[in-house]
C-alpha positions in Angstrom: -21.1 14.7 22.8 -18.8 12.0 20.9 -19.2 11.7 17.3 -21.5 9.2 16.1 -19.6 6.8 13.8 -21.3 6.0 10.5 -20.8 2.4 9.2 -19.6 0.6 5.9 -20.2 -2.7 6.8 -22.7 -2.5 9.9 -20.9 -4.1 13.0 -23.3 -6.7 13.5 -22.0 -8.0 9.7 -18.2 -7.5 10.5 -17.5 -10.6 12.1 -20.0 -12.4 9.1 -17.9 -11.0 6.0 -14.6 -11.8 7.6 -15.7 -15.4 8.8 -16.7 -15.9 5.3 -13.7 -15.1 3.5 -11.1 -18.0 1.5 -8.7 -18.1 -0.6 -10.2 -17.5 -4.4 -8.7 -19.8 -7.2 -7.2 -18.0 -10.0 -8.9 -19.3 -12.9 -12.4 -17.7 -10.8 -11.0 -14.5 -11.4 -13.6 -12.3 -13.2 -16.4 -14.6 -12.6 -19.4 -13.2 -10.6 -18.3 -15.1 -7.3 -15.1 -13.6 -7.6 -16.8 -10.1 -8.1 -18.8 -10.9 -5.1 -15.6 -11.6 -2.8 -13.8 -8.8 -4.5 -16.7 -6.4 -3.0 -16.9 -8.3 0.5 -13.1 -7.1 1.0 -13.1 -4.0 -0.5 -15.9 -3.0 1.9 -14.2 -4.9 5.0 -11.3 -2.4 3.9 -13.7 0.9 3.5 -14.7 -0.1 7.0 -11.1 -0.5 8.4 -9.9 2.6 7.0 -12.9 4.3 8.5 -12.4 2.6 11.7 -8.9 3.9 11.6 -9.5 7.5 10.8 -12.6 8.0 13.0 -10.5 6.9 16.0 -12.7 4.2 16.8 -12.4 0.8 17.7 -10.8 -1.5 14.6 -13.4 -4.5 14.8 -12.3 -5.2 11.3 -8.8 -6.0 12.7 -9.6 -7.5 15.6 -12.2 -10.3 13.4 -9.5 -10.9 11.0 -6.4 -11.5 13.4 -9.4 -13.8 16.3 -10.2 -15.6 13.1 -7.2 -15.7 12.1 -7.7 -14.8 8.4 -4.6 -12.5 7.5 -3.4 -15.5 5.5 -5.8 -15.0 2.9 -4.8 -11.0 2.1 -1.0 -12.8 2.1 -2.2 -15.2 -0.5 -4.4 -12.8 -2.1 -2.0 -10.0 -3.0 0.2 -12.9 -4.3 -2.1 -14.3 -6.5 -2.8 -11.3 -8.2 1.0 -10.0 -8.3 1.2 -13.3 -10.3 -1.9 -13.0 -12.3 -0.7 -9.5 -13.7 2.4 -10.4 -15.5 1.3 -14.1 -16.3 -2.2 -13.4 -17.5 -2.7 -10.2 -17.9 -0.3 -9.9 -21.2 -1.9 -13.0 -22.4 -5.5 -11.3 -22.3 -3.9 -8.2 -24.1 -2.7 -10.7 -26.6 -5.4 -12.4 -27.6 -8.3 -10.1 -27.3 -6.5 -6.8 -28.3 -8.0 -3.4 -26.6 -10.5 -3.9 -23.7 -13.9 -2.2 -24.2 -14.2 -1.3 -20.7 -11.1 -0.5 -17.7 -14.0 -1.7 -14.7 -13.9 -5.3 -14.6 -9.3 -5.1 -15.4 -9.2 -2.1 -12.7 -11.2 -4.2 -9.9 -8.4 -7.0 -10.2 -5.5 -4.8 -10.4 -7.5 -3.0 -7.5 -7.6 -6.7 -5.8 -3.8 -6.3 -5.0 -4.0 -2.8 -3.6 -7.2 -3.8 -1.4 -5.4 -6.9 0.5 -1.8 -5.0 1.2 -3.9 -2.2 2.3 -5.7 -5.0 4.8 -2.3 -6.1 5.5 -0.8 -2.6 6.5 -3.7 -1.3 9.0 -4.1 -5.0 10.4 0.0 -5.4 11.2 0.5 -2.2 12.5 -1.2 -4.6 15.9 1.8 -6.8 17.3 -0.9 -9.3 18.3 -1.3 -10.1 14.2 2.3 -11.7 14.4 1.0 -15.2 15.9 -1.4 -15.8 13.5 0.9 -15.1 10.3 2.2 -18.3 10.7 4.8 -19.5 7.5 3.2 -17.3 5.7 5.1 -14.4 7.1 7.9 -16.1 5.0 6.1 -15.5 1.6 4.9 -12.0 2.8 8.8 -11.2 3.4 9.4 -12.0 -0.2 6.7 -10.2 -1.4 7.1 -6.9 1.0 11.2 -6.9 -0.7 10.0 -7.5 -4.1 7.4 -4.7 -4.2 9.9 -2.5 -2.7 13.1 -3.1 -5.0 10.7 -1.6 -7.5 10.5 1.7 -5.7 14.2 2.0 -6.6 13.2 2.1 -10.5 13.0 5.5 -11.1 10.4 4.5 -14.1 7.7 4.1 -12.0 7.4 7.1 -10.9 6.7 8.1 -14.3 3.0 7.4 -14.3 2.9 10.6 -12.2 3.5 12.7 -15.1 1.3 11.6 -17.4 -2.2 13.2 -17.3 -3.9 11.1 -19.9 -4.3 7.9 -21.4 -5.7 7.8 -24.9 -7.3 4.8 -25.0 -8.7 1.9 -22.2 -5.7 -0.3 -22.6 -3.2 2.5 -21.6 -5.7 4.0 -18.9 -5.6 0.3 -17.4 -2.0 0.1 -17.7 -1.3 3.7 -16.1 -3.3 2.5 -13.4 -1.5 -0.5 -13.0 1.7 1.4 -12.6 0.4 3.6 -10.2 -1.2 0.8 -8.0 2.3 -0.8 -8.4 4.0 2.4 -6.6 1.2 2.5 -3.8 1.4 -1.3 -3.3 5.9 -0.5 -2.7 5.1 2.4 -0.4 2.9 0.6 1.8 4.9 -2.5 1.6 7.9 -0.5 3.4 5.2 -0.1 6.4 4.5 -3.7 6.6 8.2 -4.8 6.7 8.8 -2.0 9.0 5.8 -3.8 11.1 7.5 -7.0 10.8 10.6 -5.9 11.8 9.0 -4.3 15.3 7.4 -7.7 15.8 10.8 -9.5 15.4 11.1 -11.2 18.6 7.5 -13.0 18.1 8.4 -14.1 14.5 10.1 -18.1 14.2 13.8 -17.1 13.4 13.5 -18.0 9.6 11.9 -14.7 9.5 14.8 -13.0 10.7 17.3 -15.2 8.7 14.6 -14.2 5.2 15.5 -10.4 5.8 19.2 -10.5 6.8 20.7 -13.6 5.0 18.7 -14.1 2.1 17.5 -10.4 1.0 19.6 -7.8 2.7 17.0 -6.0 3.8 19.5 -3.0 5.4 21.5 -2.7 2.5 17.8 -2.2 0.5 16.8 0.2 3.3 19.8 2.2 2.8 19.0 2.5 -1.2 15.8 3.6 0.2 17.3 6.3 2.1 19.7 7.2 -0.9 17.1 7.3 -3.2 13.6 8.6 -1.3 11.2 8.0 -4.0 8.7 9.0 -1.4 9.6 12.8 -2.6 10.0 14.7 -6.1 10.0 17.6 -7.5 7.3 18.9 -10.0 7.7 20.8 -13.2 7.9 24.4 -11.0 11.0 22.9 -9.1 8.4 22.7 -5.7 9.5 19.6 -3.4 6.1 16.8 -3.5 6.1 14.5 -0.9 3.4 11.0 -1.7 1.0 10.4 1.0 -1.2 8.3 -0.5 -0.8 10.7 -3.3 1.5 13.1 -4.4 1.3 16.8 -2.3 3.6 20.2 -2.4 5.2 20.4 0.9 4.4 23.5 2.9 7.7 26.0 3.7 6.7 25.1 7.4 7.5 21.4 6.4 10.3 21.5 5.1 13.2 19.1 6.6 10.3 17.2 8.2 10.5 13.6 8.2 8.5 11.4 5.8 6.8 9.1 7.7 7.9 6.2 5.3 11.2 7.5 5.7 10.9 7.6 9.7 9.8 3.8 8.9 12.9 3.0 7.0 15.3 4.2 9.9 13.6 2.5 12.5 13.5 -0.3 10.5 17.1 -0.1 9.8 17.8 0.6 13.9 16.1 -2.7 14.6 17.7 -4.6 12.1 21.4 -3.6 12.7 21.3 -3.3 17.1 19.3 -5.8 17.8 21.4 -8.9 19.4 18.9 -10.7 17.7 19.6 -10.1 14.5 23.3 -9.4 14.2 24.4 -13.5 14.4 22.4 -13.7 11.0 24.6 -10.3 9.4 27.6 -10.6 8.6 29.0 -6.9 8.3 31.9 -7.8 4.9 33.4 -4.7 2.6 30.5 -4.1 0.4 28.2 -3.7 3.2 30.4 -2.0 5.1 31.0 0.8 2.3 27.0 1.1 1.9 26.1 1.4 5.2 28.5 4.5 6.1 26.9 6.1 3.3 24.2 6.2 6.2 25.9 8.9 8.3 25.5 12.0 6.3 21.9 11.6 6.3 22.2 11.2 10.0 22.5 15.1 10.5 21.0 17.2 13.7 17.5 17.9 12.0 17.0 14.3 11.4 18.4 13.4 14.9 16.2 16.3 16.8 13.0 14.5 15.1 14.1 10.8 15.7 15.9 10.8 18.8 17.1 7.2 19.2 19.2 7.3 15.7 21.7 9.0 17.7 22.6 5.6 18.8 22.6 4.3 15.0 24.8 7.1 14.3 27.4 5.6 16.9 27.1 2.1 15.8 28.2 3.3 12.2 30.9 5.4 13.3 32.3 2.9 15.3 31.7 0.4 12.7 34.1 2.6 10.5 37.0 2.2 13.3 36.5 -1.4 14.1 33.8 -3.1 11.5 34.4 -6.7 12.8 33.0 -5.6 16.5 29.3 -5.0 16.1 28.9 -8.5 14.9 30.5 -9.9 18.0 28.8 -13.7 17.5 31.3 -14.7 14.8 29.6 -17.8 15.2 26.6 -17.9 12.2 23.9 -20.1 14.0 22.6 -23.2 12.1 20.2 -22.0 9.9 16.8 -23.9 9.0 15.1 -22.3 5.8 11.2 -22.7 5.5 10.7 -21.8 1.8 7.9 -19.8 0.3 4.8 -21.9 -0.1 2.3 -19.8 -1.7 4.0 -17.8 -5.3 5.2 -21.8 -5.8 2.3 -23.4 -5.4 0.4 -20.9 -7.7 3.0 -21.3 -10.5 3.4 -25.1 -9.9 -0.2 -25.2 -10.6 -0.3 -23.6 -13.5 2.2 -24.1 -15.1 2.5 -24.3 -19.0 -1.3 -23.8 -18.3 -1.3 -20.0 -18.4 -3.1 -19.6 -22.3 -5.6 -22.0 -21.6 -6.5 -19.9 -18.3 -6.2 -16.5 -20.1 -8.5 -17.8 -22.6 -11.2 -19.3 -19.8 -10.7 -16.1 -18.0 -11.6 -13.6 -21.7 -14.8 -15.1 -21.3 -16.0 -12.9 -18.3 -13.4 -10.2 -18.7 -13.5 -9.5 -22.7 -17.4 -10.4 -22.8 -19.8 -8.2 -25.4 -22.5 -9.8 -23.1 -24.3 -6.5 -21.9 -26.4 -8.7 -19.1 -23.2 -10.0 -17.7 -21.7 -6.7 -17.6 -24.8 -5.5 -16.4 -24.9 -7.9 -13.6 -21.2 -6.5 -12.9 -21.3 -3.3 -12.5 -24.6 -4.4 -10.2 -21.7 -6.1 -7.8 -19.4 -3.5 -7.9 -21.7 -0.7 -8.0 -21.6 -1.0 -3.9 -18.2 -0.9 -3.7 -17.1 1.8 -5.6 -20.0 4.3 -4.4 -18.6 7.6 -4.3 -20.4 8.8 -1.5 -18.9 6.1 0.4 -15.8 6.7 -0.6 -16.1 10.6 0.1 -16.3 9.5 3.7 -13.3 7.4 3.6 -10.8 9.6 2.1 -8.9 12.1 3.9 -9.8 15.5 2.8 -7.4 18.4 2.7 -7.8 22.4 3.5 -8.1 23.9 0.3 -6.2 27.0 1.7 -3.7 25.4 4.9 -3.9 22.0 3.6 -4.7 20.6 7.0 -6.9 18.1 7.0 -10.4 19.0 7.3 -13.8 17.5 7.7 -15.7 21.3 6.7 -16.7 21.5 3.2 -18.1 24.3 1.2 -22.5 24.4 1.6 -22.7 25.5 -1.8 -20.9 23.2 -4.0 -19.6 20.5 -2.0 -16.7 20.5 -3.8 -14.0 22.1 -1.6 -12.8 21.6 2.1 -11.6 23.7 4.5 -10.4 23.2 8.5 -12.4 25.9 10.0 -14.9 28.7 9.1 -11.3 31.4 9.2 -9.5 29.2 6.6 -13.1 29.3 4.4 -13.4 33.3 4.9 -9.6 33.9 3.9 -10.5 31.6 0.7 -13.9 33.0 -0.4 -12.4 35.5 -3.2 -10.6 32.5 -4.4 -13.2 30.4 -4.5 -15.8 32.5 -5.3 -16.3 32.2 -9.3 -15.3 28.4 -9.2 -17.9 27.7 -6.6 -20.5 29.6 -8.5 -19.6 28.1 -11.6 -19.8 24.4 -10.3 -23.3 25.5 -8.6 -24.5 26.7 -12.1 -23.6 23.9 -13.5 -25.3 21.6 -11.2 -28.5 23.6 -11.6 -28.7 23.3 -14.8 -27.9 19.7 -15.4 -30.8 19.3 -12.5 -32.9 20.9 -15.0 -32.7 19.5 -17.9 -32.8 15.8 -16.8 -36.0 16.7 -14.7 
C-alpha cells in the first residue's frame, strides 16, 4: 500500500500561494506584509522539499514554471544579497545590538528560501523557457555566490560553536547561510549549463566570455570546499551540513563535485560553446591542472570524463585545435536588469531606508513583535520541519525514517541498526525521557 503523503501547503492551496506571489519592494522589508510573503514561500519551499523527498509528484514546481513565476525567486535572492551588505551594516550602525536574532534571521533566511526554490525548480529543463533575461542576472549571481566558496574564511563559521551575543549569532548565521547559498548555487549553474541549448546565446557568452566559468570550475576542483577535515584529522564532507565520511565512502564523488565536472564537460565539448572560448596561455596552464584529478577512481564513477581527459591531453599537444571556429561570432550582450535597477533606485537613499526599515526590525513594541512571531510561528514549526529534514542512522548513518519510541530523539534505518545501538543509547535515551517527565510535571 503506497505511503500516504502528508501536506505543508494542501494541494488544493498550491496553485493559490504561488499565483499570488510578486516581487516585494525593499523598503517593505520587515513590515507585516513582508512577513506574510516571507511565510507564503518558505512553506511553498517546505512543500517542495517534501514533494522531492517523498517521491511524489512536484506540484510546487510545476505551478511556479506554468505560471511562470521563477523570476520572482531570481529577483528575490538578489534583493536580499543587496539588502545584506547595503542595509544590514547601516541597521548595526544606528541601532547598536538587536534584542532579538527572529525578525534579522527570517530575511537573511529570505535568500536561502528563494535559491533553494531555484535549485529544486531548475533541476526540470522545462524551467529554462520561462527564465527569460533574467537567466542573465541569475548567471551573475550563481558566479558571485560561488567565487566566495573559494575564500577559505567562510568556512570558518564551521568552527565556532557559540556566539556570545544576538549580533554575532545573526552574523554567524549569515556566514553560514552565505556558504549554503555558494553550494547550491554550483547546482543551479550546473542546471543551467545542461539546459544550454534552450538558453538565448547571451547566456552562453555570460559564462564563457564575461566570467570564465571553467577556469572558476577548475578552482572549484582545486580547492573542494565541499570537504574538510575536523579537529580529529576525520575527512567531513557538507551535505546540507557538514558529515564524517564513512571508510566505505571514501574516494566517492561529492555530488557537488560530480556537478562541477559535468559542468566543466559541457562547457569545454560542446560545439556550442567553444566559438565563445578562446583557449590562450593562462587558460591553457589552468585547465591541465585538470588531469591529475582525472585519475581511474574518478573515471570508474563518471564514465564520460574519459573523453574530457582526452580533450585536455590533446589540448596539451595542439591547444589551438579544440577551438577550431577561430572566428569569435558577433556578440550581442543583454546586461543585468535586476541588481541595477535595485541600486539605481536607491541610490544615495540607503540611510533613509535603514532608518524606515529600524522601525519594524529594532522595535521595543511587544504587540508588533507579538503579531510577528504570530506570522512566522507557522513557518518555522518544528514539527513541520522534523518532517522535512532528512534524518540520519544514528549507528550506519543511512538515512532513516525509524526513530526511537521512547525519546523521539534518535533515528535509526531498521529495527537491526536500533538493536546494535541500544547499549549506546540506553542512558541518553533514559535521561532525555526523565527529563521530559519531569518538565511534564511541573508545568501541569
Amino acid at each position: 500500500m503506497a505511503e500516504q503523503m502528508e501536506y505543508i501547503v494542501p494541494p488544493w492551496e498550491i496553485e493559490a500561494y504561488v499565483e499570488s506571489l510578486n516581487i516585494s519592494e525593499l523598503e517593505n522589508v520587515g513590515t507585516k506584509s513582508w512577513l506574510d510573503f516571507h511565510k507564503k514561500l518558505t512553506l511553498l519551499n517546505q512543500q517542495n522539499v517534501l514533494e522531492i523527498t517523498g517521491l511524489h509528484e512536484e506540484s510546487v514546481m510545476e505551478w511556479f514554471i506554468s505560471l511562470k513565476k521563477i523570476p520572482i525567486l531570481v529577483y528575490e535572492a538578489i534583493q536580499i544579497d543587496i539588502w545584506k551588505h547595503k542595509v544590514f551594516p547601516l541597521l548595526i550602525d544606528f541601532n547598536g545590538e538587536p534584542t532579538n536574532t527572529f525578525m534579522l534571521f527570517s530575511i537573511f533566511y529570505h535568500e536561502v528560501i528563494a535559491v533553494s526554490l531555484l535549485e529544486n525548480i531548475l533541476f526540470h529543463c522545462e524551467s529554462a523557457q520561462t527564465l527569460d533575461d533574467t537567466v542573465i542576472d541569475l548567471i551573475d549571481y550563481t558566479v558571485q555566490h560561488i567565487t566566495t566558496l573559494l575564500d577559505g574564511t567562510i568556512l570558518e563559521v564551521y568552527e565556532i560553536k557559540n556566539a556570545d551575543s544576538c549580533l554575532e549569532e545573526i552574523v554567524e548565521k549569515q556566514r553560514a547561510f552565505e556558504f549554503d547559498i555558494g553550494m547550491r548555487c554550483i547546482s543551479i549553474l550546473h542546471y543551467l549549463i545542461e539546459i544550454l541549448d534552450n538558453l538565448p546565446l547571451c547566456a552562453i557568452s555570460r559564462m564563457l566570455a564575461i566570467h570564465d566559468v571553467p577556469y572558476l570550475f577548475a578552482q572549484l576542483i582545486e580547492n573542494q570546499p565541499w570537504k574538510k577535515q575536523n579537529e580529529d584529522d576525520e575527512v567531513m564532507m557538507y551535505e546540507g551540513s557538514w558529515r564524517k565520511i564513512k571508510p566505505s565512502e571514501s574516494g566517492k564523488i561529492n555530488k557537488r563535485e560530480g556537478q562541477v565536472w559535468f559542468g566543466l564537460r559541457e562547457l569545454l565539448l560542446n560545439p556550442k560553446c567553444s566559438p565563445y572560448y578562446e583557449i590562450t596561455e593562462h587558460r591553457l596552464s589552468q585547465l591541465s591542472k585538470l588531469q591529475k584529478h582525472l585519475h581511474d577512481d574518478i573515471l570508474d564513477q563518471i564514465a564520460p570524463l574519459i573523453e574530457l581527459k582526452r580533450w585536455l591531453a590533446y589540448l596539451n599537444i595542439s591547444p589551438t585545435m579544440p577551438s577550431s571556429n577561430s572566428t569569435c561570432p558577433v556578440r550581442v550582450e543583454v546586461m543585468p536588469q535586476i541588481k541595477s535597477s535595485i541600486l539605481e533606485k536607491y541610490h544615495k537613499k540607503w540611510k533613509k531606508l535603514a532608518r524606515h526599515q529600524s522601525k519594524y526590525l529594532f522595535t521595543t513594541d511587544t504587540s508588533y513583535i507579538k503579531e510577528a512571531a504570530q506570522i512566522l510561528s507557522d513557518v518555522y514549526d518544528l514539527e513541520k520541519l522534523d518532517r522535512i529534514e532528512t534524518k540520519k542512522c544514528s549507528l550506519c548513518q543511512e538515512p532513516s525514517k525509524k526513530r526511537c519510541s521512547r525519546c523521539k530523539e534518535v533515528w535509526y534505518c531498521s529495527r537491526e541498526c536500533q538493536v546494535k545501538d541500544w547499549e549506546n543509547h540506553k542512558n541518553i535515551c533514559d535521561t532525555i525521557t526523565k527529563t521530559r517527565h519531569d518538565n511534564t510535571f511541573l508545568n501541569s
